[in-house]
C-alpha positions as CSV (number, residue, x, y, z in Angstrom):
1,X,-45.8,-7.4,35.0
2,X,-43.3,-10.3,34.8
3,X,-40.1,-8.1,36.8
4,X,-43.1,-7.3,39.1
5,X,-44.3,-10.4,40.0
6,X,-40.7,-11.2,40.1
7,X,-40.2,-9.0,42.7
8,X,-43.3,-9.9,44.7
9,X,-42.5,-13.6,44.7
10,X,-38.8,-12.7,46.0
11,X,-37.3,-14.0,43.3
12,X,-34.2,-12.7,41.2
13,X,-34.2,-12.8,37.8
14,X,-31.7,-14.7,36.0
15,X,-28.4,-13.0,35.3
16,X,-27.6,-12.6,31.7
17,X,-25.3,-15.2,30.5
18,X,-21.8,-13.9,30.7
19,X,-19.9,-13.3,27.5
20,X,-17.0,-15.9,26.8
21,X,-13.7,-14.0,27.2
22,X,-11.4,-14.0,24.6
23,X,-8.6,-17.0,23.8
24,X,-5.1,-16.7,24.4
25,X,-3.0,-15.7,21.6
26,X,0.2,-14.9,20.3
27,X,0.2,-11.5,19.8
28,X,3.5,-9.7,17.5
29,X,5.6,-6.6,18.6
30,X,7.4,-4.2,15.7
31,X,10.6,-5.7,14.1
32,X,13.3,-3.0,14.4
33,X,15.1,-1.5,11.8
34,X,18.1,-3.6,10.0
35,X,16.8,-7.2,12.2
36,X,18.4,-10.5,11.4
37,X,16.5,-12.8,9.7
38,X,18.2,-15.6,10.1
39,X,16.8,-17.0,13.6
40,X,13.4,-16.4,12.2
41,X,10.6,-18.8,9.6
42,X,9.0,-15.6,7.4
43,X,5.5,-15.4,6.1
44,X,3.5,-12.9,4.4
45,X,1.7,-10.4,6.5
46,X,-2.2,-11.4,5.6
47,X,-5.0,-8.6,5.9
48,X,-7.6,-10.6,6.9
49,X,-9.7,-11.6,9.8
50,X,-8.1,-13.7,12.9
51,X,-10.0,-16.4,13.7
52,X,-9.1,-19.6,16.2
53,X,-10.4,-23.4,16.2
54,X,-10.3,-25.4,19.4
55,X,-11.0,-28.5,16.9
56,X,-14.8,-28.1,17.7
57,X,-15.5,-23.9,17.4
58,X,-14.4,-21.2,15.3
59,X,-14.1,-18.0,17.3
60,X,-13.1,-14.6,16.6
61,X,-10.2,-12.8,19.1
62,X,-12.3,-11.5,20.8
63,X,-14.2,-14.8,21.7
64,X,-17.1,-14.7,19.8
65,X,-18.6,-17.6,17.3
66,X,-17.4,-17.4,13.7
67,X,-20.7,-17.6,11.9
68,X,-19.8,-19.7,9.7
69,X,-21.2,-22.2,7.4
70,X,-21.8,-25.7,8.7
71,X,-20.1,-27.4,6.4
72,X,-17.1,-24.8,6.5
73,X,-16.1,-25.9,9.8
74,X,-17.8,-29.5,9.8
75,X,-14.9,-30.5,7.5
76,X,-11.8,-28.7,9.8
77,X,-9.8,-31.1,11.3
78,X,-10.0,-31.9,15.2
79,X,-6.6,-30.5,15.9
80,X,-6.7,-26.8,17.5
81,X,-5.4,-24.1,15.2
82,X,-4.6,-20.4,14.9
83,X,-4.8,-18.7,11.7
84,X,-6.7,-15.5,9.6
85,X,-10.2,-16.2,7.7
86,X,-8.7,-14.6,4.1
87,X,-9.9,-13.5,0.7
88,X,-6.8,-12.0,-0.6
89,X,-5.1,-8.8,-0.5
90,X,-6.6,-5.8,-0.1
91,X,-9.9,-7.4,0.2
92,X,-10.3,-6.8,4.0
93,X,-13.4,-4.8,4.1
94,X,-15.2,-7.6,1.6
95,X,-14.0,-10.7,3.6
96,X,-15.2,-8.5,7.5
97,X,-18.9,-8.2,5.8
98,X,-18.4,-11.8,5.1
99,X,-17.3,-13.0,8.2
100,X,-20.0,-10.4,10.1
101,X,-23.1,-11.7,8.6
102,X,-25.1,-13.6,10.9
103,X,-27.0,-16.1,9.0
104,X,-23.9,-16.9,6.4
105,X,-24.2,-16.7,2.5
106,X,-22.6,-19.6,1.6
107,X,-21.6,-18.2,-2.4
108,X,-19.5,-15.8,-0.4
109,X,-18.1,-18.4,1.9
110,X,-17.3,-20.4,-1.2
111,X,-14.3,-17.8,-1.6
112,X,-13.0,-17.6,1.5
113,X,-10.0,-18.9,3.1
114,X,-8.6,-20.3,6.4
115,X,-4.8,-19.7,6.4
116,X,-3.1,-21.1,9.5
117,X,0.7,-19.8,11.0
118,X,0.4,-21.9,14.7
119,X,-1.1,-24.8,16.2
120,X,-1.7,-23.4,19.8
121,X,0.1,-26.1,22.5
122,X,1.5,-28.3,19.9
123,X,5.2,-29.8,20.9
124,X,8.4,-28.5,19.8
125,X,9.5,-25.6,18.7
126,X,8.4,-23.5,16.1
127,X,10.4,-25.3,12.8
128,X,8.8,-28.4,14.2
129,X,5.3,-26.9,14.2
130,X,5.7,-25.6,10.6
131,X,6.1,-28.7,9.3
132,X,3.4,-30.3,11.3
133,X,1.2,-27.4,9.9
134,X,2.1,-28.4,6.4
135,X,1.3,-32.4,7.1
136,X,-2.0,-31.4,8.9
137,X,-3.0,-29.5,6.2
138,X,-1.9,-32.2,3.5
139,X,-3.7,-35.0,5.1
140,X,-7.1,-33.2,5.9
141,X,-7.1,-32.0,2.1
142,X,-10.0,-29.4,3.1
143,X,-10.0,-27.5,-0.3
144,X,-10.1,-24.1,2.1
145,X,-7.8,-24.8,4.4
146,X,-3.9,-23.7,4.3
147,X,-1.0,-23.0,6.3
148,X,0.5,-19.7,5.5
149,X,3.5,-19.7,3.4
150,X,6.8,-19.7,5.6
151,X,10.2,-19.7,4.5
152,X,14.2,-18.7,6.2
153,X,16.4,-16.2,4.9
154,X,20.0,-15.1,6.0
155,X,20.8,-12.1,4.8
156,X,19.6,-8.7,6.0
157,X,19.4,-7.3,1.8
158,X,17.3,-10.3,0.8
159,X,15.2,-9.8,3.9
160,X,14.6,-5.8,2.3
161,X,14.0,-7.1,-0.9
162,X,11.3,-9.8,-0.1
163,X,10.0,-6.9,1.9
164,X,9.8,-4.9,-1.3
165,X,8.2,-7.5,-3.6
166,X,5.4,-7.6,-1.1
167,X,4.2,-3.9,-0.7
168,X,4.5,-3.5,-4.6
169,X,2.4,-6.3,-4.6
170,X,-0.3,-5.0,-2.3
171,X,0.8,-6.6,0.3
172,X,0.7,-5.4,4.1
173,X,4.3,-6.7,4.9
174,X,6.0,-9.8,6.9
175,X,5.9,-11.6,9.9
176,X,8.9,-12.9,12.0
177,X,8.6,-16.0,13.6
178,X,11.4,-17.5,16.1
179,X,12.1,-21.0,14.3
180,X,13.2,-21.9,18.0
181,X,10.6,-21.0,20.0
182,X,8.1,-22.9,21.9
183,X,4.2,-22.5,21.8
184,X,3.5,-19.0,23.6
185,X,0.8,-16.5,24.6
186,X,0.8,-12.9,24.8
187,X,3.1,-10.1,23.3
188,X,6.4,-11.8,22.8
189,X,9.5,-10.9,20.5
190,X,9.1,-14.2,19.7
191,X,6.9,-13.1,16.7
192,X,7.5,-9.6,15.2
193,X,5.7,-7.5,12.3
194,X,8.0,-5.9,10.2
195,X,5.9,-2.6,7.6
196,X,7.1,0.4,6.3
197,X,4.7,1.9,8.9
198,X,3.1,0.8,12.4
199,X,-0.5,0.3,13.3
200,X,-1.9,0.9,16.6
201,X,-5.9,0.8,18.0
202,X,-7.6,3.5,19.9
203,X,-11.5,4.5,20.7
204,X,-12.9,7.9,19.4
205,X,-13.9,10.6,22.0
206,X,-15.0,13.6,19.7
207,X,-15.5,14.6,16.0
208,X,-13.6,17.9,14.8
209,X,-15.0,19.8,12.3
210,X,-13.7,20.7,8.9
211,X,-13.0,23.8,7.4
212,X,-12.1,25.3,4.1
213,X,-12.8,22.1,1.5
214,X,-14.3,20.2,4.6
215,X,-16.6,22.6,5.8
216,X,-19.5,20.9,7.0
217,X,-17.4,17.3,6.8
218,X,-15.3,15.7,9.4
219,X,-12.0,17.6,10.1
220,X,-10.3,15.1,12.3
221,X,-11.4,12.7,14.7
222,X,-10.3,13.2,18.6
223,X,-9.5,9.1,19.9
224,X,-7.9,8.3,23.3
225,X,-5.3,5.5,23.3
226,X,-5.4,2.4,25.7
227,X,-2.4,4.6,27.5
228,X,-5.2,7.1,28.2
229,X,-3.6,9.8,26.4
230,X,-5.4,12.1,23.4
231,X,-4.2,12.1,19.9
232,X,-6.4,13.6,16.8
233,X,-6.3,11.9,12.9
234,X,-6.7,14.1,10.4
235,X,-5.7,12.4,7.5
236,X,-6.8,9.0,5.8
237,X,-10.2,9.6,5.4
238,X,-12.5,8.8,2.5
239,X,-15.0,11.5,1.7
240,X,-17.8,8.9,2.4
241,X,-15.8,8.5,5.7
242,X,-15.5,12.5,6.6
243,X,-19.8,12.8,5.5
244,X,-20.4,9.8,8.0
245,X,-17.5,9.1,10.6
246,X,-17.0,6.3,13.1
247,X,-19.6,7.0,15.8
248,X,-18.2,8.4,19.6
249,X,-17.1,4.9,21.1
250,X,-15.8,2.8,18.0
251,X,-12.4,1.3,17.9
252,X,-10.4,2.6,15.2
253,X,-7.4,1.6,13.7
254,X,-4.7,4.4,12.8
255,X,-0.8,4.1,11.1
256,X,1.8,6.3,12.1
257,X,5.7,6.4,11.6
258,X,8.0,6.0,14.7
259,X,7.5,8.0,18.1
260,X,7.7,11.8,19.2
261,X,10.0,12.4,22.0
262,X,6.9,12.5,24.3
263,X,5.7,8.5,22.9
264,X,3.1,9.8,20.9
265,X,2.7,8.2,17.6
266,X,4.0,10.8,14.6
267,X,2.4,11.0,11.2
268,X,-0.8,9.3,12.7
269,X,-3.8,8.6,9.4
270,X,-6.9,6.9,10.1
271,X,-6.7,3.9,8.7
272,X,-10.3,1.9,9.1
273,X,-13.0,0.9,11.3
274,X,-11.8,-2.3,13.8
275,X,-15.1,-4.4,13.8
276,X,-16.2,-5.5,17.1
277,X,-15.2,-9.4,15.8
């Protein structure tokens, strides 16, 4: 009766309010094999949830509102910042229920992290943001906030073997940061990811069924990269994920090993859900 009237009166109805788009950010490429650490500040690769502060909101990377506790991001300093909400590693799917729930639990929040590598426009270059990272956090003295570890190396061996140390330790890998570069957007070399295997997103298309020990499971999913080409993951799945699989139209998240000579990803396994955050 309301669109009705609406319509009689020759009125239009209010458009829906337009969803904030999503900040700029810095956004990593792959290290190459054998890369010289030496121009770079190295951190620790964190598995957790991206999240940015414009010194008055916390959003997600995709724009939307952190729901977080009050008193979480009451006591954040003003000064914008770029870093992961984290709970520790391997703890990823834990810390995304956490960060997801609407109306916040504030005994969960209690363990949660903010972990900050960047201070989005800040002066200089990036040595002179690392230690203005490390004062900011000193002088706030917010109990759960921290800048992410970074530290230089020079040889290509030690660079391998802090690499090492990391994945036995459940880590995901390292990060690469230029120690001369200025305050960027986008993809850039300026920051590169360096794992014993690569990640990439896609959105699934089809389920595949299983046969022989996955009769009446999920054989594989069918997803379609951002390139628009078709690939199918057959491996990486949990049983509970082959009896229930990410529904037609989720973004997934998938690890593969290098290239085919065609560009598509070789040795590609499912690796998880990627939460609408």
């Amino acid at each position: 009766m309301t669109c009705l009237l609406i319509l009689l009166c020759g009125l239009s109805a209010p458009a829906p309010a337009s969803a904030e788009p999503p900040p700029p950010l810095l956004l990593a490429r792959e290290a190459t094999e054998g890369i010289d650490p030496a121009p770079y500040w190295i951190s620790e690769k964190l598995d957790g949830v991206r999240a940015l502060w414009d010194g008055q909101r916390l959003r997600f990377r995709s724009g939307r509102p952190v729901p977080a506790p009050a008193w979480f991001v009451r006591a954040l300093p003003a000064q914008a910042m770029d870093g992961e909400l984290w709970l520790g590693r391997g703890r990823f799917g834990e810390l995304s229920g956490i960060v997801r729930t609407e109306v916040p639990v504030d005994a969960d929040w209690r363990a949660v992290r903010y972990l900050i590598f960047e201070l989005p426009d800040a002066p200089g270059d990036f040595s002179a943001r690392v230690m203005a990272m490390r004062t900011l956090v000193d002088t706030a003295g917010v109990p759960w906030l921290g800048a992410v570890a970074q530290f230089r190396l020079v040889q290509r061996d030690t660079l391998s073997e802090r690499l090492a140390e990391v994945l036995a330790g459940g880590g995901e890998g390292l990060m690469l940061h230029r120690a001369d570069a200025p305050y960027l957007t986008g993809r850039s070399d300026a920051l590169l990811k360096l794992k014993p295997w690569q990640d990439a997103e896609a959105t699934v298309v089809a389920h595949r069924p299983g046969q022989g020990r996955f009769a009446g499971l999920l054989g594989a999913l069918e997803v379609v990269l951002d390139d628009g080409r078709r690939l199918r993951l057959g491996s990486g799945f949990s049983d509970a994920e082959r009896r229930h699989p990410p529904p037609i139209g989720s973004r997934v998240s998938f690890r593969y090993r290098g290239l085919t000579r065609t560009g598509l990803p070789r040795f590609a396994s499912f690796w998880r859900v990627r939460e609408p955050l």
